[in-house]
Structures are given as C-alpha cells and as structure tokens.
TIRO-2110 file (N, C-alpha, C; in Angstrom, 1 decimal):
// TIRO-2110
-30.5, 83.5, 71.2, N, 1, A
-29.9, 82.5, 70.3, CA, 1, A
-29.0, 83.2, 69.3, C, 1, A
-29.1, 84.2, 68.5, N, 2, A
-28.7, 85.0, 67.4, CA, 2, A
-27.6, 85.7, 68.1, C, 2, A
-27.5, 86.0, 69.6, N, 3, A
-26.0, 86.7, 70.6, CA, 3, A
-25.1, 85.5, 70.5, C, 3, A
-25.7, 84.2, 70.8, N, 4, A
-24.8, 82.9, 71.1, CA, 4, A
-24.2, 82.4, 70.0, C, 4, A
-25.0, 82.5, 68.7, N, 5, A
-24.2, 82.3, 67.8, CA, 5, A
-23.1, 83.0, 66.8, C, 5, A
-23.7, 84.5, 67.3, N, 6, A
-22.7, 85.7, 67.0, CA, 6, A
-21.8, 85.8, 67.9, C, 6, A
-21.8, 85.3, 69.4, N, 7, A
-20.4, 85.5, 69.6, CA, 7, A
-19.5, 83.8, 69.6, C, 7, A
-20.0, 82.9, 69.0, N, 8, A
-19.0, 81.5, 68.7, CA, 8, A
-18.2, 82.0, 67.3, C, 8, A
-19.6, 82.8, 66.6, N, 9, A
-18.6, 82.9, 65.1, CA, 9, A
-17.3, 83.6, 65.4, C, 9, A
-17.8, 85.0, 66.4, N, 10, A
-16.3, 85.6, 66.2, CA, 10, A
-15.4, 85.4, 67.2, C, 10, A
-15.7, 84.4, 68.3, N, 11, A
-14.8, 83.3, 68.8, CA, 11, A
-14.0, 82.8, 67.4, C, 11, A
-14.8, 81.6, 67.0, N, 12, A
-13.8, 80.9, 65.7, CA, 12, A
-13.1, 81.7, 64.9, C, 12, A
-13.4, 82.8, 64.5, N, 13, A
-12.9, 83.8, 63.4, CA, 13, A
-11.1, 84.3, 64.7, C, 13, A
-11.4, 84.8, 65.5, N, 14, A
-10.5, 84.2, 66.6, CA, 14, A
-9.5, 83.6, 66.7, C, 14, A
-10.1, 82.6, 66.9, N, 15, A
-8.9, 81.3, 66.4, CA, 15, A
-8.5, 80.9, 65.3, C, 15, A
-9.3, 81.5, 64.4, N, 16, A
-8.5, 81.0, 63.1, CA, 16, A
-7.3, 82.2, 62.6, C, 16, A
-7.7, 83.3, 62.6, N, 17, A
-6.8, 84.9, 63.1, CA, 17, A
-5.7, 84.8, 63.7, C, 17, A
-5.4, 83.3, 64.6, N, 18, A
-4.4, 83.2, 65.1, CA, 18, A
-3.6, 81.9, 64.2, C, 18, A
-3.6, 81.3, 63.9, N, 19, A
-2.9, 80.1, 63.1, CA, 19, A
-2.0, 81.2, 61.8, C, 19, A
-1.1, 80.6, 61.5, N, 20, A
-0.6, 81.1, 60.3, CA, 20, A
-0.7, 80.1, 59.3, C, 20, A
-0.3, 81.0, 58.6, N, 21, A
-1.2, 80.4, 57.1, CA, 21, A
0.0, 80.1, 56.0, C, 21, A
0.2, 79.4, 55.1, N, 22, A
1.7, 78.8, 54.5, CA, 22, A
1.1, 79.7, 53.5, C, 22, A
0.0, 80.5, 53.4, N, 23, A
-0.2, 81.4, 52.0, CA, 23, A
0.0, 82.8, 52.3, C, 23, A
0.0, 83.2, 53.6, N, 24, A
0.2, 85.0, 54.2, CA, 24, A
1.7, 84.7, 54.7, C, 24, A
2.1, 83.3, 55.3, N, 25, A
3.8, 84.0, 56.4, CA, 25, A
4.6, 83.0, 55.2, C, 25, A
5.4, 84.1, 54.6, N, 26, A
6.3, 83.4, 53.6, CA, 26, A
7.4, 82.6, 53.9, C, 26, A
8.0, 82.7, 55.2, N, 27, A
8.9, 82.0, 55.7, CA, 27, A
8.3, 80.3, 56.1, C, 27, A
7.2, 80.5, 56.5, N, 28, A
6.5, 79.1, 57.0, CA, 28, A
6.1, 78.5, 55.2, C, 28, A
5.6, 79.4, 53.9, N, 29, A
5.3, 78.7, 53.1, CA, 29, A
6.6, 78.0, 52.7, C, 29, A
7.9, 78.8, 52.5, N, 30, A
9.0, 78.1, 51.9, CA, 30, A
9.2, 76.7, 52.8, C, 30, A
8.9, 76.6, 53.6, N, 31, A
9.5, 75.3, 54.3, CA, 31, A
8.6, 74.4, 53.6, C, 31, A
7.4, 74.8, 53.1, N, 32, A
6.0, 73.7, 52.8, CA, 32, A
6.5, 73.8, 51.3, C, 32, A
7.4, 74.2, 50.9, N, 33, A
7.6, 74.1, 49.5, CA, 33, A
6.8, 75.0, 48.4, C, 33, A
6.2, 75.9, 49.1, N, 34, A
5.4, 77.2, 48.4, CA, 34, A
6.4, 78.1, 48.0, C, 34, A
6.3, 78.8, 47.1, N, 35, A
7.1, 79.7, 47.0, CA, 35, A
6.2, 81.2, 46.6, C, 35, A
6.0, 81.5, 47.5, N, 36, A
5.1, 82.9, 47.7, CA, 36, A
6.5, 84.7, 47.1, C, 36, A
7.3, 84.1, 46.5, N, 37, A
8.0, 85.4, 46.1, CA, 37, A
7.2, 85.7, 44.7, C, 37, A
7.4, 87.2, 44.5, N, 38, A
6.6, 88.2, 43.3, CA, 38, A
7.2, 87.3, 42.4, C, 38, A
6.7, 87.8, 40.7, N, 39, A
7.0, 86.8, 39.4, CA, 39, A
8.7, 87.9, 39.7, C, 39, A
8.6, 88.9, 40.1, N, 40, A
10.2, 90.1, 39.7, CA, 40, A
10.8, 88.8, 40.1, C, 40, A
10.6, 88.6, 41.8, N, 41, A
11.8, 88.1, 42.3, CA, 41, A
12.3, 86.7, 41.9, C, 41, A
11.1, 86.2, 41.4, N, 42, A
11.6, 85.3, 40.8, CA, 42, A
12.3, 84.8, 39.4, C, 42, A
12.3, 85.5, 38.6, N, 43, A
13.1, 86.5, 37.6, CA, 43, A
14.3, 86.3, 38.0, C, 43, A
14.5, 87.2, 38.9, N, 44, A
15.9, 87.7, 39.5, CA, 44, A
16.5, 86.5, 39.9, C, 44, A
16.0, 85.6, 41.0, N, 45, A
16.5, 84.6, 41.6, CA, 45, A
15.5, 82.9, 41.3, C, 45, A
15.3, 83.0, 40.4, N, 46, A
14.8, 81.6, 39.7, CA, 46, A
14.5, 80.6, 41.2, C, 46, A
15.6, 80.2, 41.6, N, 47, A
15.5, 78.8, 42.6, CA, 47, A
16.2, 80.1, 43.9, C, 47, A
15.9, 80.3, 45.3, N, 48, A
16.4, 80.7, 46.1, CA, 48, A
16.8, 79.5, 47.2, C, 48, A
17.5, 79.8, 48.0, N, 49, A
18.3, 79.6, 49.1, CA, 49, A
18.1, 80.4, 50.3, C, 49, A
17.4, 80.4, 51.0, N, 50, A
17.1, 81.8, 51.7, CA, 50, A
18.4, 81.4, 52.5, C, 50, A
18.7, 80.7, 53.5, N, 51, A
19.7, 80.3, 54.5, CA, 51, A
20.6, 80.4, 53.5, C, 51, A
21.1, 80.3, 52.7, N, 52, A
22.4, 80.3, 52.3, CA, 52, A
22.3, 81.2, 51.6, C, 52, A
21.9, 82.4, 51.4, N, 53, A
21.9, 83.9, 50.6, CA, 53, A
22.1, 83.4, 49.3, C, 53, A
21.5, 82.1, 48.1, N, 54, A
22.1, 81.8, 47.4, CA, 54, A
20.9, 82.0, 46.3, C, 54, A
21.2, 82.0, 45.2, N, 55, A
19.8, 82.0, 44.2, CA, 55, A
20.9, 80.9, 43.2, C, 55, A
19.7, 80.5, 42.3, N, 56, A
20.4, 79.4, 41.0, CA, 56, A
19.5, 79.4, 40.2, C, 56, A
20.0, 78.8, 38.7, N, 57, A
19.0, 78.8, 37.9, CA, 57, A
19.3, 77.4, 37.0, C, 57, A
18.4, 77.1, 36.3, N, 58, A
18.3, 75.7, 36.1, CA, 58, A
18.2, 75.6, 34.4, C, 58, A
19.1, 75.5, 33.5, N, 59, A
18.6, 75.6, 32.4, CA, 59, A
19.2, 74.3, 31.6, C, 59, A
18.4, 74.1, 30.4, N, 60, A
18.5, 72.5, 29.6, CA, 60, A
19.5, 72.7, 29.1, C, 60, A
20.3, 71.9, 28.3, N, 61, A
21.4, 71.8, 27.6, CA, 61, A
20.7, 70.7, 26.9, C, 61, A
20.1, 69.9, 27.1, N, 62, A
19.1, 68.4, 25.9, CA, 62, A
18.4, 68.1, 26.9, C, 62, A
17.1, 68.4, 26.4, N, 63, A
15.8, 68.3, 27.0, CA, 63, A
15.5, 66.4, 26.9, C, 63, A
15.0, 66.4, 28.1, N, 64, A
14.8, 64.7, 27.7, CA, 64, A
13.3, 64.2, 27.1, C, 64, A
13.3, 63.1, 27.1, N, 65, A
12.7, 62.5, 26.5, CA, 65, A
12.2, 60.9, 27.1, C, 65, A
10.8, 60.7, 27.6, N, 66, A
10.4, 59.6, 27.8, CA, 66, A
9.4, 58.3, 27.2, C, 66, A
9.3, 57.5, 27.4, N, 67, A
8.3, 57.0, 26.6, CA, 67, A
9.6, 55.8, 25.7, C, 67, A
9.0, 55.1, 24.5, N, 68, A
9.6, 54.4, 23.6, CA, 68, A
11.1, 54.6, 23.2, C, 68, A
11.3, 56.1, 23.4, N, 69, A
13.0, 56.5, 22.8, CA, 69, A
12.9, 57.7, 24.2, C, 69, A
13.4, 56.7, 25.1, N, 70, A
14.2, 57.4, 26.4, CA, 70, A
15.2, 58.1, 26.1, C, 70, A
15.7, 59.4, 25.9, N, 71, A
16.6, 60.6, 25.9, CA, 71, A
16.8, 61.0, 27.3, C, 71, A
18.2, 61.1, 27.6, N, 72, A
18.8, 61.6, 29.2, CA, 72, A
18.2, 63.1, 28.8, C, 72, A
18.6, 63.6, 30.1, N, 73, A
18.3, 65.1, 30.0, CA, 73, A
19.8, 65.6, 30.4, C, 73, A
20.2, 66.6, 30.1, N, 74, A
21.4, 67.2, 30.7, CA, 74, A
20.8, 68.5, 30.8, C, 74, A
21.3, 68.9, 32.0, N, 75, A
21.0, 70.5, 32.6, CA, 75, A
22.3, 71.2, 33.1, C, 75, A
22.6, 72.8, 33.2, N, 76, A
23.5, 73.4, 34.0, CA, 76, A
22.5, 74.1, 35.3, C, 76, A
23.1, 74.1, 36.2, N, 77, A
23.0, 74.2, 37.6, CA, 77, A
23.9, 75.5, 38.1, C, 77, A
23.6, 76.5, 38.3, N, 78, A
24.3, 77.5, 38.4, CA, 78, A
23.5, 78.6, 39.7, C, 78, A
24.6, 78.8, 40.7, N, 79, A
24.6, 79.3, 42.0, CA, 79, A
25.3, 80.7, 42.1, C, 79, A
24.6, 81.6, 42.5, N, 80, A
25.4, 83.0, 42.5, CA, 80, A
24.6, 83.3, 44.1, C, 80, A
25.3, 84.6, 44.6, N, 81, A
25.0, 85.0, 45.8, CA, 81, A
23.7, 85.9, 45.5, C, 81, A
22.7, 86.0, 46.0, N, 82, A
21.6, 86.6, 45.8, CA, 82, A
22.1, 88.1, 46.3, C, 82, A
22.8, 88.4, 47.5, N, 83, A
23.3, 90.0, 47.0, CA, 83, A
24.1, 90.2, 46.5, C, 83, A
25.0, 89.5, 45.7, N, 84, A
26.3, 90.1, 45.0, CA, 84, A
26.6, 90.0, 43.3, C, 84, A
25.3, 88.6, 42.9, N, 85, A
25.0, 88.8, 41.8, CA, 85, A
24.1, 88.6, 40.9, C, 85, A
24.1, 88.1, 39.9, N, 86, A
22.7, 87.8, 39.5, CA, 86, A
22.6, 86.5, 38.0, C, 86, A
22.1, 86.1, 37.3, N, 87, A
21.8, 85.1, 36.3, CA, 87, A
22.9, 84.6, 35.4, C, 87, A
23.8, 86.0, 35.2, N, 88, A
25.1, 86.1, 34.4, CA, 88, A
26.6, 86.3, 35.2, C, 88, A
26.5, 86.1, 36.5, N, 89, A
27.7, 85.6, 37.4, CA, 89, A
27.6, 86.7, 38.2, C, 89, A
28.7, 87.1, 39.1, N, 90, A
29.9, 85.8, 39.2, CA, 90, A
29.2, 84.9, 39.8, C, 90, A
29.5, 83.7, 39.5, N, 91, A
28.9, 82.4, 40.1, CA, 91, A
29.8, 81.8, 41.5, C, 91, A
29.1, 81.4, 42.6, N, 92, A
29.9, 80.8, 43.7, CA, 92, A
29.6, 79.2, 44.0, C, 92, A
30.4, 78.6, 44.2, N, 93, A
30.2, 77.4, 44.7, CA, 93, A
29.3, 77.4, 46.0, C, 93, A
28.2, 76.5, 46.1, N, 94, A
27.6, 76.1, 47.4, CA, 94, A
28.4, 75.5, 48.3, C, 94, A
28.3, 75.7, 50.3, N, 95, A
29.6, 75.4, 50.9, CA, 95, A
28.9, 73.6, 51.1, C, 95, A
27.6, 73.3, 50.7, N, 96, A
27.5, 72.5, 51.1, CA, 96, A
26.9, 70.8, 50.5, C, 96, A
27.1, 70.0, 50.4, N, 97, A
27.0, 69.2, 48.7, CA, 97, A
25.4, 69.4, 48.5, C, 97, A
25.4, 68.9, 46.6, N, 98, A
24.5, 69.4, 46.0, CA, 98, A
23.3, 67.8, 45.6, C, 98, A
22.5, 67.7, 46.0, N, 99, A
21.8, 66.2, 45.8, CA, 99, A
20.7, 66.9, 44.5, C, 99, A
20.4, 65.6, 44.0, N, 100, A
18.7, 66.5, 43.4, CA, 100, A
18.3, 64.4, 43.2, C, 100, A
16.7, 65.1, 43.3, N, 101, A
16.0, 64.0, 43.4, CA, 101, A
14.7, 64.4, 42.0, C, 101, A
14.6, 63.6, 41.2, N, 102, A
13.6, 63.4, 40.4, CA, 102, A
12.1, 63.0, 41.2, C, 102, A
10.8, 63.5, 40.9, N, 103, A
9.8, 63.1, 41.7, CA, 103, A
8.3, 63.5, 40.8, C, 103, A
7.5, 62.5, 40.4, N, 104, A
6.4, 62.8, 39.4, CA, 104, A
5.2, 63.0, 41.0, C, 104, A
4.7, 63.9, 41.2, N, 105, A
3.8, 64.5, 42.3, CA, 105, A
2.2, 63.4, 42.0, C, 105, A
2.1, 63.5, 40.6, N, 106, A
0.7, 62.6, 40.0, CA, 106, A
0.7, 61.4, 40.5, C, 106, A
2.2, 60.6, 40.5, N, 107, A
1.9, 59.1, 40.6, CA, 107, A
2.1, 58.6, 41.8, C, 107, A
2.8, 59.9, 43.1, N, 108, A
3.9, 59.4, 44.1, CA, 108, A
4.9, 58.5, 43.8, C, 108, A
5.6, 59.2, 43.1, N, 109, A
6.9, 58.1, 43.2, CA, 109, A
8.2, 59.1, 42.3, C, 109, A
9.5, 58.5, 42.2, N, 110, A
10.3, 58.8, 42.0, CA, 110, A
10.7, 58.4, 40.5, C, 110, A
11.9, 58.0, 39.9, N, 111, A
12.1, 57.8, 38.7, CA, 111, A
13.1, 56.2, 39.3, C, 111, A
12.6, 55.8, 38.4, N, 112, A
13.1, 54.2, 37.9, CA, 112, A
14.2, 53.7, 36.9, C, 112, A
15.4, 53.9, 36.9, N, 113, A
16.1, 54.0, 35.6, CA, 113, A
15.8, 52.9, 35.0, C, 113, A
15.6, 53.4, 33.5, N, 114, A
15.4, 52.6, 32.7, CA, 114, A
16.4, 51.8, 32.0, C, 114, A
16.4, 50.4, 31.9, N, 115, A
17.0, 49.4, 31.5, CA, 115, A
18.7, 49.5, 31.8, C, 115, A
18.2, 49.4, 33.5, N, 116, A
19.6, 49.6, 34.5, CA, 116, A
20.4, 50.4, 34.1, C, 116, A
20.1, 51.6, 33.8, N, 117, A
21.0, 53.2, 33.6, CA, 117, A
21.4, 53.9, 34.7, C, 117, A
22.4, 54.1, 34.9, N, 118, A
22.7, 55.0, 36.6, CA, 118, A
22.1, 55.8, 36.5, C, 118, A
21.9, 56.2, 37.5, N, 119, A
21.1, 57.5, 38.5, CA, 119, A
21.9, 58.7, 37.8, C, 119, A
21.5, 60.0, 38.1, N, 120, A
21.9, 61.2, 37.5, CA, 120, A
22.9, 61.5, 38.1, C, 120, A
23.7, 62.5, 37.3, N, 121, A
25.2, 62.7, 38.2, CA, 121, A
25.4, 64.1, 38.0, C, 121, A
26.1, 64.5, 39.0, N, 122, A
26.1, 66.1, 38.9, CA, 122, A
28.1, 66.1, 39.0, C, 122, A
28.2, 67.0, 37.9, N, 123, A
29.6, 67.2, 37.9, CA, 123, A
29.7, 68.9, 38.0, C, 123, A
31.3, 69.4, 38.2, N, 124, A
31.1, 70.7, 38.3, CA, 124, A
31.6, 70.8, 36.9, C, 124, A
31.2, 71.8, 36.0, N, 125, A
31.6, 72.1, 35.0, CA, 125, A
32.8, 72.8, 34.4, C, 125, A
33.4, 72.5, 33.5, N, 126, A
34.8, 72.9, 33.0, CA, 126, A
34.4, 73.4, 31.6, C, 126, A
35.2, 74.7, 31.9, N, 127, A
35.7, 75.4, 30.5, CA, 127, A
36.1, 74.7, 29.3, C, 127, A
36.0, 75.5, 28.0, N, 128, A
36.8, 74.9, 27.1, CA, 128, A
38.4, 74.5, 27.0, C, 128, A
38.9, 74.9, 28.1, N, 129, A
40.7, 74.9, 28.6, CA, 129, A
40.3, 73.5, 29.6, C, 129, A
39.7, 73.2, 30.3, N, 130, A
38.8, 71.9, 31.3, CA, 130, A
39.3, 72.4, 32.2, C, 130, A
39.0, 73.5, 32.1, N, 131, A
39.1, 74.7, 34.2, CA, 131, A
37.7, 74.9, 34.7, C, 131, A
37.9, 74.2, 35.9, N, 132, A
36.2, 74.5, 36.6, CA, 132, A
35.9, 75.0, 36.8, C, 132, A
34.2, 75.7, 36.4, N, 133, A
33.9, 77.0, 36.3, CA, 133, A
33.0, 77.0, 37.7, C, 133, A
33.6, 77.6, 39.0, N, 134, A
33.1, 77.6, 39.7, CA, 134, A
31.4, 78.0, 40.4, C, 134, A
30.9, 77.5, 40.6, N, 135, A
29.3, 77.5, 40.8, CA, 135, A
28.2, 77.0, 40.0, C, 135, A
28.8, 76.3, 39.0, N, 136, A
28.0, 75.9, 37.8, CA, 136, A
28.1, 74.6, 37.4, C, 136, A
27.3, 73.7, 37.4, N, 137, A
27.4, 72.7, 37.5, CA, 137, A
26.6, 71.7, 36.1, C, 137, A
27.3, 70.5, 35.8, N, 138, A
26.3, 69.6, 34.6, CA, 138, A
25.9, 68.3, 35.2, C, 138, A
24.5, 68.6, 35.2, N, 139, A
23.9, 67.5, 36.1, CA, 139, A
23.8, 66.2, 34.4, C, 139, A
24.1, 65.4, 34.2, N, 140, A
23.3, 64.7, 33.2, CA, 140, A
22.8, 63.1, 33.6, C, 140, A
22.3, 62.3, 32.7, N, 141, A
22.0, 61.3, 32.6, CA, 141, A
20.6, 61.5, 33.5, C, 141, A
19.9, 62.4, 33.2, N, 142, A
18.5, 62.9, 33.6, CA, 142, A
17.6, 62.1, 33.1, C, 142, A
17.2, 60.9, 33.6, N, 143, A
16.2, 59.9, 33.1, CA, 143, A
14.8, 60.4, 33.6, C, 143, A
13.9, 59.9, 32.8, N, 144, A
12.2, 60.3, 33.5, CA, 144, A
11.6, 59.4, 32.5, C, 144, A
11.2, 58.2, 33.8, N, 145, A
10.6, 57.1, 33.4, CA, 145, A
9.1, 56.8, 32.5, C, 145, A
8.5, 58.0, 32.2, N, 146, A
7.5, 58.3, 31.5, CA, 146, A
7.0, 59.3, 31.4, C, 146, A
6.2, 60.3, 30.6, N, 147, A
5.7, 61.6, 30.1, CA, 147, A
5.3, 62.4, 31.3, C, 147, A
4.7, 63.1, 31.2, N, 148, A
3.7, 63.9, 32.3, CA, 148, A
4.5, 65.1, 33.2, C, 148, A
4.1, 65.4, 34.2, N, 149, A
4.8, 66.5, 35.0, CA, 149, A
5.5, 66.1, 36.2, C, 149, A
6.9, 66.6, 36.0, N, 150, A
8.0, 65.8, 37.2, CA, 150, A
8.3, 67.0, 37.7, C, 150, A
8.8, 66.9, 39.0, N, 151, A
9.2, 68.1, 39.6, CA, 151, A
11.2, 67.5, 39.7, C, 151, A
11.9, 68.4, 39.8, N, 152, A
13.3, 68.8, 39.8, CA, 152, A
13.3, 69.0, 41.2, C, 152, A
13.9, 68.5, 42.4, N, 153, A
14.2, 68.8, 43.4, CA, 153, A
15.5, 68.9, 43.6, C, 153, A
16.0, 70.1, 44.0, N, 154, A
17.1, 70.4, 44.2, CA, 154, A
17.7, 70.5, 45.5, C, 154, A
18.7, 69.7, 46.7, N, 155, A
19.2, 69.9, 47.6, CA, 155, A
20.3, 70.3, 48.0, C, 155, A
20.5, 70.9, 49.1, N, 156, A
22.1, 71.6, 49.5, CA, 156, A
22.2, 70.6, 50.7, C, 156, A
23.5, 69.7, 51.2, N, 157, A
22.8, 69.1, 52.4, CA, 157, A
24.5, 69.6, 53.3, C, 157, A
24.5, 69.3, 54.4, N, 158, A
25.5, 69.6, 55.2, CA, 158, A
26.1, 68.1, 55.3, C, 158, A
27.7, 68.1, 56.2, N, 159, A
28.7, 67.2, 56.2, CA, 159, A
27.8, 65.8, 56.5, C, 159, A
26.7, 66.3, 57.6, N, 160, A
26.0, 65.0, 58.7, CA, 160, A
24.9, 64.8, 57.1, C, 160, A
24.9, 65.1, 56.3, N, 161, A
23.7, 64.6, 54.9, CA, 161, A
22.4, 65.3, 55.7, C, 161, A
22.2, 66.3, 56.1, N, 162, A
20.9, 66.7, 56.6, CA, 162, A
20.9, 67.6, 55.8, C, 162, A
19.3, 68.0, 54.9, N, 163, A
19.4, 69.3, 54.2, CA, 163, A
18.8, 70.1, 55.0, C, 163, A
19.9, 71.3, 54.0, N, 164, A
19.6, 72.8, 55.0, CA, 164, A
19.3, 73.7, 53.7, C, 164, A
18.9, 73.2, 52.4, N, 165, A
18.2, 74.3, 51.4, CA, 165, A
17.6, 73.1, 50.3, C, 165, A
16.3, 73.5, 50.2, N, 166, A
16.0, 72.8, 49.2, CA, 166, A
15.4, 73.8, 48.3, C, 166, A
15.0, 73.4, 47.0, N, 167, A
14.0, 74.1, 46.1, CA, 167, A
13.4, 73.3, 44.8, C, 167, A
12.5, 73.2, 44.7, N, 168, A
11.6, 72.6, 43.4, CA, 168, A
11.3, 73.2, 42.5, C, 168, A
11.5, 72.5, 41.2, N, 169, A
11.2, 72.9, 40.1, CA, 169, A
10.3, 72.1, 39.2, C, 169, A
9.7, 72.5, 38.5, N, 170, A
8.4, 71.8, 37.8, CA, 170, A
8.5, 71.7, 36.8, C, 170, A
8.7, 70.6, 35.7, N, 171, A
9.1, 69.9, 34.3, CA, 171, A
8.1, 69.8, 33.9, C, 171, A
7.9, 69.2, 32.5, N, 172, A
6.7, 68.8, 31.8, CA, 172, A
7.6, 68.0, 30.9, C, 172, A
7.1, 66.2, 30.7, N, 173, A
8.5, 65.7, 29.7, CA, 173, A
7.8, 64.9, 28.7, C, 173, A
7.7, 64.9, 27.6, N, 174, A
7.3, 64.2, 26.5, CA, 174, A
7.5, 63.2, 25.8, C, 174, A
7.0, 62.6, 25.2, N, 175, A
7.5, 61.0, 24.9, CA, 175, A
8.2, 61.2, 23.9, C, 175, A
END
C-alpha cells in the first residue's frame, strides 16, 4: 500500500512539474497581469511594454479626490525606449494609440462619471512655446467615483483597436 501511494504522489508531483506557473515563467505572468520584474527593474522601467521595447512612468500633476468634493486627477504619461533611455528622456511617442481604463478590483466595476462629466482624456503635451513634447502625455479629467483602491490601466492598441501592450497601476484615492 505505502509503494502505491508513493508512487501516485510522485506521479502528481509529475504533473504538476509540468504546468507552468504565472509565479516562476515571467512571460506567462505578464500576460496575467503579474508583474514578476526585480524592485531595480522596476525602478528603471516603472510600467513596461515588453512587445514594444517601451517603459513609462506615471506621475500626478493633482491628485484626485473622491467622495463629497470630487477633484479630477491629472497625470503625465511618459514613454521612452527601454534600451535607449530612461525616466528623464529622451521620450518617444508609442506607434500605437494610447487607451487607459479606470477599474476599482474590490467592487468589479469601472468608474461612473460623476454628475455627467466626460470620461478622461489623454492629450499629448506641449511646452511652454505649445510645441509637443513628444512621448509625454496629459491625461486629465481623472474621475474616481469613490475612495478605496483603483487600479490605472494603461493600453497601447493597434489600427484594428486590439491591444498589444497593457500595464496596471495601483492607486489609493481619498475622499
């Protein structure tokens, strides 16, 4: 009995030896929305792009605010090539448009504008001369329909609207 059951376990051990795992093959986590890179590389490349050699980083310009005194958020959106540069430029434009979707993971659901406010808009950003600074972008009118933790979803999508890069980011927004 103690052979039969010693060899199912290392049968199963086995089969499980063979499955990949979204926590050991990094390529399969990113698709699952894991992001298994070191704290360095993330440092370095904040939001990656693997397909598109692209890193970005995501920083406030007015943090929002939910609850009784709704505050937009405005963020810059900023794209450089993961080998050619890094957090402080040169910045490149993505070849392929840029979507982002609001999403609270707690509640399943998305954001609701409040008291019929358009949806968020991403503009490319202009200098103090209003010359576009290529790769950098001002997303504003960042609504979030109530406090708690929202994720930032960022998309790259091709001509046919199919994405071919995404990456998430994780908020925390206060009333």
């Amino acid at each position: 009995m103690l052979k039969k059951n010693l060899s199912v376990g290392l049968f199963a051990l086995f089969i499980l030896g063979c499955i990949t795992s979204p926590l050991l093959d990094h390529e399969d986590a990113q698709a699952q929305g894991i992001d298994a890179r070191t704290e360095e590389e993330k440092k370095d490349c904040p939001m990656l792009f693997e397909k598109q050699g692209l890193c970005a980083s995501l920083e406030w310009v007015n943090k929002p605010t939910a609850g009784e005194q709704v505050n937009p958020g405005i963020f810059l959106l900023r794209f450089w090539q993961k080998a050619a540069g890094n957090a402080q430029g040169p910045y490149t434009k993505p070849t392929e448009n840029i979507s982002i979707r609001l999403y609270m993971p707690e509640h399943g659901h998305g954001v609701k504008n409040p008291k019929g406010m358009s949806p968020l808009t991403i503009n490319e950003e202009k200098d103090a001369n209003n010359v576009t600074v290529e790769g950098v972008y001002r997303v504003t009118s960042v609504y979030f329909s109530m406090s708690g933790n929202w994720d930032i979803e960022v998309y790259l999508k091709n001509e046919k609207k199919e994405t071919v890069g995404e990456f998430k980011v994780s908020v925390h927004v206060e009333d």
